[in-house]
C-alpha atoms as a printed R data frame, in Angstrom:
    type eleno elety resid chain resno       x       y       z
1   ATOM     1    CA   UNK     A     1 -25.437 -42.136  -7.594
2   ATOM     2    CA   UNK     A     2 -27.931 -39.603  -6.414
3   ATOM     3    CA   UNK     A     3 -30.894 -38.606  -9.218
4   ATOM     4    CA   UNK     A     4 -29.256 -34.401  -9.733
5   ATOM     5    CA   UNK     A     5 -25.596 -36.842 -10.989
6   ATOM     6    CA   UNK     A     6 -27.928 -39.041 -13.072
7   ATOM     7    CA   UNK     A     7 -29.210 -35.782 -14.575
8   ATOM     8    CA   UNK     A     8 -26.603 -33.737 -14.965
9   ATOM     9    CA   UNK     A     9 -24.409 -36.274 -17.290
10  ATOM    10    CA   UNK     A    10 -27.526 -37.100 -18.848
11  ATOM    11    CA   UNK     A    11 -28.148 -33.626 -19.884
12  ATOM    12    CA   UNK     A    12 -25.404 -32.588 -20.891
13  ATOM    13    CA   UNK     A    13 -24.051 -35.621 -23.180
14  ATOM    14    CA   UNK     A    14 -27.468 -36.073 -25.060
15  ATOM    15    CA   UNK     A    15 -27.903 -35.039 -28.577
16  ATOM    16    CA   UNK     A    16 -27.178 -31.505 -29.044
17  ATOM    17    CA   UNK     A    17 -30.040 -31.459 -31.392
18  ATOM    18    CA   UNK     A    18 -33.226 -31.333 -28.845
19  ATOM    19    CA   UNK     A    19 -30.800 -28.882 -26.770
20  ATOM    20    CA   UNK     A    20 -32.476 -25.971 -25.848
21  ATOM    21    CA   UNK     A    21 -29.872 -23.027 -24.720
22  ATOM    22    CA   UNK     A    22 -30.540 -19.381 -24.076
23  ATOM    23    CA   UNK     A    23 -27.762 -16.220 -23.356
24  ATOM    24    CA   UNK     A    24 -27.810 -13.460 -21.495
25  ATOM    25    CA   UNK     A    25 -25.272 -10.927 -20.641
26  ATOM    26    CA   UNK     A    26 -24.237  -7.361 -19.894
27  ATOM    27    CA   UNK     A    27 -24.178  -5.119 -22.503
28  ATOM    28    CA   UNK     A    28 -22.299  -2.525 -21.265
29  ATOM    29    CA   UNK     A    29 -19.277  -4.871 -20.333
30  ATOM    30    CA   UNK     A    30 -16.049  -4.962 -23.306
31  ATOM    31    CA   UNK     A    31 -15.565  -8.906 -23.399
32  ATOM    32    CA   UNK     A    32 -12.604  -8.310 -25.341
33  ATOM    33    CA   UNK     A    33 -10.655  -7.721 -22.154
34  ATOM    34    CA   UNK     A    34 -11.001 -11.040 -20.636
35  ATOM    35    CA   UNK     A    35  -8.058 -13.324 -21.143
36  ATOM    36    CA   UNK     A    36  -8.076 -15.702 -18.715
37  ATOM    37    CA   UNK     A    37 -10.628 -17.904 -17.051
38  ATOM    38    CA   UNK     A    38 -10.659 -20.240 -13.852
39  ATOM    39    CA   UNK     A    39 -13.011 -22.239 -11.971
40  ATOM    40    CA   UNK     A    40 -14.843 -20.751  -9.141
41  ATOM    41    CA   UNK     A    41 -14.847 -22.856  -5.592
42  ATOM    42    CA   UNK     A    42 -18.409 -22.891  -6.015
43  ATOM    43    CA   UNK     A    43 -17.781 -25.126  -9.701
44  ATOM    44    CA   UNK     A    44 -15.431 -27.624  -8.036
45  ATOM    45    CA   UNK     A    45 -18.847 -28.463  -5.755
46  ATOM    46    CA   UNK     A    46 -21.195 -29.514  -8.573
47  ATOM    47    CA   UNK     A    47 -23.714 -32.317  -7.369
48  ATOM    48    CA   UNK     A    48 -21.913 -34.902 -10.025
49  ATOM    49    CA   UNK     A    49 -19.601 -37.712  -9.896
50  ATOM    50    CA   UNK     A    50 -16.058 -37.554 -10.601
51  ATOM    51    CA   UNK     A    51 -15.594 -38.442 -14.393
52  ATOM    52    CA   UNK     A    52 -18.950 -36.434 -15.359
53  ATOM    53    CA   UNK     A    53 -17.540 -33.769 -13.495
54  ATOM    54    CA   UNK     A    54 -14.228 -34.228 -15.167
55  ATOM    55    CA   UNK     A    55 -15.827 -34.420 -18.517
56  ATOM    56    CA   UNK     A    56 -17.615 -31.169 -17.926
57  ATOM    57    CA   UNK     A    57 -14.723 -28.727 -17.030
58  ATOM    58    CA   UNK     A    58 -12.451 -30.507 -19.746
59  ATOM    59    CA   UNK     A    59 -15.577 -29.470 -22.170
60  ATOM    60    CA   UNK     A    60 -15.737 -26.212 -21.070
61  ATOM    61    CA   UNK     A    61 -11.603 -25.693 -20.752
62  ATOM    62    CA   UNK     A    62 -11.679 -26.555 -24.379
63  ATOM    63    CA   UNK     A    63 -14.511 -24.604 -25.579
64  ATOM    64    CA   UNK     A    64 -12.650 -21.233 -23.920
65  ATOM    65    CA   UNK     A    65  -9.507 -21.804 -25.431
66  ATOM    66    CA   UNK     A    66 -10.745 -21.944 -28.474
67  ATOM    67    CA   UNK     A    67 -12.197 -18.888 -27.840
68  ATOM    68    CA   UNK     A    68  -8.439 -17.430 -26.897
69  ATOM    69    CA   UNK     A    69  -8.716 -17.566 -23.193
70  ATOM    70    CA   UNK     A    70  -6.161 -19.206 -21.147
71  ATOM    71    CA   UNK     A    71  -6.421 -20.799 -18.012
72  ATOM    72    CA   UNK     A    72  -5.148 -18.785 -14.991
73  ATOM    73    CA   UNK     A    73  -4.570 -19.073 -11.462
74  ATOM    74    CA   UNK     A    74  -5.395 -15.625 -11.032
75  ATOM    75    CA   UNK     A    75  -7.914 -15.465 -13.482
76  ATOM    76    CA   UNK     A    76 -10.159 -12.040 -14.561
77  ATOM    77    CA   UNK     A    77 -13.267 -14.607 -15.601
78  ATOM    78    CA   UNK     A    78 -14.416 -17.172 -13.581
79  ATOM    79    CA   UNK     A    79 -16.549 -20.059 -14.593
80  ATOM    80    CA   UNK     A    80 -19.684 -21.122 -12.185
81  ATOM    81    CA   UNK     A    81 -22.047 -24.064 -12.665
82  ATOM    82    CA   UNK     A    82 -25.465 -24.897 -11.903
83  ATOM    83    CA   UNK     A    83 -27.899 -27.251 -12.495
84  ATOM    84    CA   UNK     A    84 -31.698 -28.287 -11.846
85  ATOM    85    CA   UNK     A    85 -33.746 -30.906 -13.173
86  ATOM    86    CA   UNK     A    86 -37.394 -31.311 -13.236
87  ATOM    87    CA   UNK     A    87 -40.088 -34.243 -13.211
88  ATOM    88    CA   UNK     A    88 -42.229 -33.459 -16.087
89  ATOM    89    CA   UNK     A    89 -45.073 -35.525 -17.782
90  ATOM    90    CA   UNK     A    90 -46.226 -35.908 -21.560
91  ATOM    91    CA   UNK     A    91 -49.987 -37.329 -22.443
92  ATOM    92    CA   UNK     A    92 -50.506 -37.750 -25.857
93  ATOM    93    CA   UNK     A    93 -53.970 -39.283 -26.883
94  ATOM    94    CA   UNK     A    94 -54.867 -41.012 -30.535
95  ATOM    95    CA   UNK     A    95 -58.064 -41.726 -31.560
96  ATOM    96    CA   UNK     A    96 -60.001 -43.793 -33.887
97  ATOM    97    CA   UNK     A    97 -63.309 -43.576 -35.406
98  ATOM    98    CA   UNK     A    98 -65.458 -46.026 -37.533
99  ATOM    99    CA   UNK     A    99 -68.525 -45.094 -38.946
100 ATOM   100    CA   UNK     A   100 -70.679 -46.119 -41.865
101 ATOM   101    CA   UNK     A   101 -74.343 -46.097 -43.386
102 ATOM   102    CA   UNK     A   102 -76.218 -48.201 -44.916
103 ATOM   103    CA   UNK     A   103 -79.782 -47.858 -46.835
104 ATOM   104    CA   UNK     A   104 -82.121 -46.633 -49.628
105 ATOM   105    CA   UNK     A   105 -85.112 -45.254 -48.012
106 ATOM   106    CA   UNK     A   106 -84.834 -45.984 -44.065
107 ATOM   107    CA   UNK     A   107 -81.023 -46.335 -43.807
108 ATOM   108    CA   UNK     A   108 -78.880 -48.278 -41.207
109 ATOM   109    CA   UNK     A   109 -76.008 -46.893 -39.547
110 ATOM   110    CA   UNK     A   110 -73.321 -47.979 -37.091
111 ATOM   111    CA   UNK     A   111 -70.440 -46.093 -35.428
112 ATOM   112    CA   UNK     A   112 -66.645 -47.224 -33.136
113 ATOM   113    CA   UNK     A   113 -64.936 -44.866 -31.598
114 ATOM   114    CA   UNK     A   114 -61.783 -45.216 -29.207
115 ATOM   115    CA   UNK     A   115 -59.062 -42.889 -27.385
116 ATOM   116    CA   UNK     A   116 -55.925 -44.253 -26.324
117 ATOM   117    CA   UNK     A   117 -54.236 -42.181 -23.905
118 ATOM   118    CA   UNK     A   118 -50.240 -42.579 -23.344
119 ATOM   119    CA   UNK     A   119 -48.585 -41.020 -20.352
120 ATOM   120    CA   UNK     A   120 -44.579 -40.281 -20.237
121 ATOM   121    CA   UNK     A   121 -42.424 -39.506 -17.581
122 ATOM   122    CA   UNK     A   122 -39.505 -37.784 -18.053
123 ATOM   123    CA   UNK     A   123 -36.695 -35.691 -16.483
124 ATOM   124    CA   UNK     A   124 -36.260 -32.480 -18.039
125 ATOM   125    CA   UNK     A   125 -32.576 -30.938 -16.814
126 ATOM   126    CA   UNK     A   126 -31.046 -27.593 -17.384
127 ATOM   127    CA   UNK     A   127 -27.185 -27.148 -17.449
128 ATOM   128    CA   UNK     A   128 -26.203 -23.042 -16.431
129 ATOM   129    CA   UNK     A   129 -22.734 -21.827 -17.576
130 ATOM   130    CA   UNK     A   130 -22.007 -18.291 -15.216
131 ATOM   131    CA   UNK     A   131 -19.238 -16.308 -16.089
132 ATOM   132    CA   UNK     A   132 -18.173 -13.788 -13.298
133 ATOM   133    CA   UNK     A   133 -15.884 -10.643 -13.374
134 ATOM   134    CA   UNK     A   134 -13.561 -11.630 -10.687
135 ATOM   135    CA   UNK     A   135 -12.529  -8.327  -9.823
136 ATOM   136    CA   UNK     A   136 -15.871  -6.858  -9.103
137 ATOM   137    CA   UNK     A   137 -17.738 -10.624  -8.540
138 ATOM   138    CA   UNK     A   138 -20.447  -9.499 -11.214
139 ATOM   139    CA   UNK     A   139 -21.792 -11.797 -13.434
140 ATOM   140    CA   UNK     A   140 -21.253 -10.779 -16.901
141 ATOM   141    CA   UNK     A   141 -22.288 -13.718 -18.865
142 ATOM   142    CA   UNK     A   142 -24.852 -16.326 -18.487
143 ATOM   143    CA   UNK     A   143 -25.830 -19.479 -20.970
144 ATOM   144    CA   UNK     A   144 -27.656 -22.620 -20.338
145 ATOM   145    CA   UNK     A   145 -29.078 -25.499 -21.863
146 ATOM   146    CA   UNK     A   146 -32.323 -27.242 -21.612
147 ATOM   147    CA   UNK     A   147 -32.976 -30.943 -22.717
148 ATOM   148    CA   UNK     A   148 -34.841 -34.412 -21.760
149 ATOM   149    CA   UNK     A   149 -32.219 -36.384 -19.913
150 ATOM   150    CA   UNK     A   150 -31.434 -40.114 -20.753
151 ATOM   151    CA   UNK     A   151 -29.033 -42.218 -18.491
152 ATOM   152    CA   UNK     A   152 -27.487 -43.918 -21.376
153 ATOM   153    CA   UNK     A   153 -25.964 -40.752 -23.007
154 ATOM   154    CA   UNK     A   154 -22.585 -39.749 -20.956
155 ATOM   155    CA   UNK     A   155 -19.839 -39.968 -24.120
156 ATOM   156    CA   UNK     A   156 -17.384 -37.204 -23.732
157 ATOM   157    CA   UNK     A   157 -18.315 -35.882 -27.107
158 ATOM   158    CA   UNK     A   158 -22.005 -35.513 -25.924
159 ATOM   159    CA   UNK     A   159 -20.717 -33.344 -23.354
160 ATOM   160    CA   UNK     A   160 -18.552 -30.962 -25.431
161 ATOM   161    CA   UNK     A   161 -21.104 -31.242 -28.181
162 ATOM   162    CA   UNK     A   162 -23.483 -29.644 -25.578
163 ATOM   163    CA   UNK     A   163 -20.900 -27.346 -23.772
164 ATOM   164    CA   UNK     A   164 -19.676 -25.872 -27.262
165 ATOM   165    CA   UNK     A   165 -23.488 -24.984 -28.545
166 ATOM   166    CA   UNK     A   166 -23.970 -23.336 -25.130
167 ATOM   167    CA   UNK     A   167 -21.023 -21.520 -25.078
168 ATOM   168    CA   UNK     A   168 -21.424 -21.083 -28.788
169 ATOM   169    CA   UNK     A   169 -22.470 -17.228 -28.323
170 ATOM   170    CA   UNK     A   170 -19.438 -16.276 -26.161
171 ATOM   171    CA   UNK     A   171 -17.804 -13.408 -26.566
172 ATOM   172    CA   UNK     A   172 -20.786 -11.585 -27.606
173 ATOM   173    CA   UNK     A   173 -20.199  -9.288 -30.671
174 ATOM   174    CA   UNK     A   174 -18.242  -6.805 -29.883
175 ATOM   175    CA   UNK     A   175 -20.185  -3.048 -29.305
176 ATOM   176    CA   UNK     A   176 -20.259  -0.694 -32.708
């Protein structure tokens, strides 16, 4: 399994807590027309395995019927993926100090100091949700979510715990 699969169902199925997301979408669009959704081409081709992949678009299937959208094969939303990961490094250094004095008149006095410095790798991954007007191919929606990525978290409710917060701000309020 290449290191983008190892990412990708890392990020996405760790703790929704340290998951960073961020929206952005066209104001002037009326969400409230969309009713259906579908998978671009481009989806079906994300660097993942099979069952993370699986896990994924049955995250994301649920998360926009809840919403009231129904999968179409014609659909007027489409739903693209991307992903990208990053090596990133954390130094953190402690120190200790011991010092002391001793004396009347002349004095004595002594002193201990020490740094420990601790470097971390880590993988930091970023999971993008695009949603594209299929009629004009515009993106009208965009969310994605930012964590550290551990191998060991790939439950399926990691996944739609992640999916859900990203997709958490979809439909945008609807324009006063």
């Amino acid at each position: 399994m290449n290191r983008l699969s190892i990412f990708l169902f890392a990020l996405v199925l760790v703790s929704c807590g340290s998951l960073k997301t961020t929206v952005d979408y066209d104001k002037s669009v009326d969400f409230e027309k969309y009713k259906t959704y579908g998978f671009s081409a481009e989806a079906n081709q994300l660097p993942v395995n099979d069952l993370v992949r699986k896990r994924i678009f049955s995250a994301i299937h649920s998360a926009l019927q809840s919403k009231g959208l129904k999968e179409a094969e014609k659909p007027n939303l489409l739903v693209d993926l991307g992903v990208k990961t990053e090596e990133k490094q954390q130094t953190s250094a402690n120190s200790v100090n011991l010092g002391g004095f001793y004396g009347r008149r002349w004095g004595l006095s002594t002193g201990f100091s020490t740094t420990q410095v601790n470097t971390t790798n880590y993988t930091e991954g970023t999971l993008v949700i695009n949603l594209v007007d299929a009629v004009k191919q515009e993106l009208v929606w965009m969310g994605s979510g930012t964590a550290t990525v551990t191998e060991k978290s790939i439950q399926q409710d990691k996944i739609e715990a992640a999916v859900t917060k990203i997709l958490s701000k979809f439909p945008p309020a609807p324009k006063n």
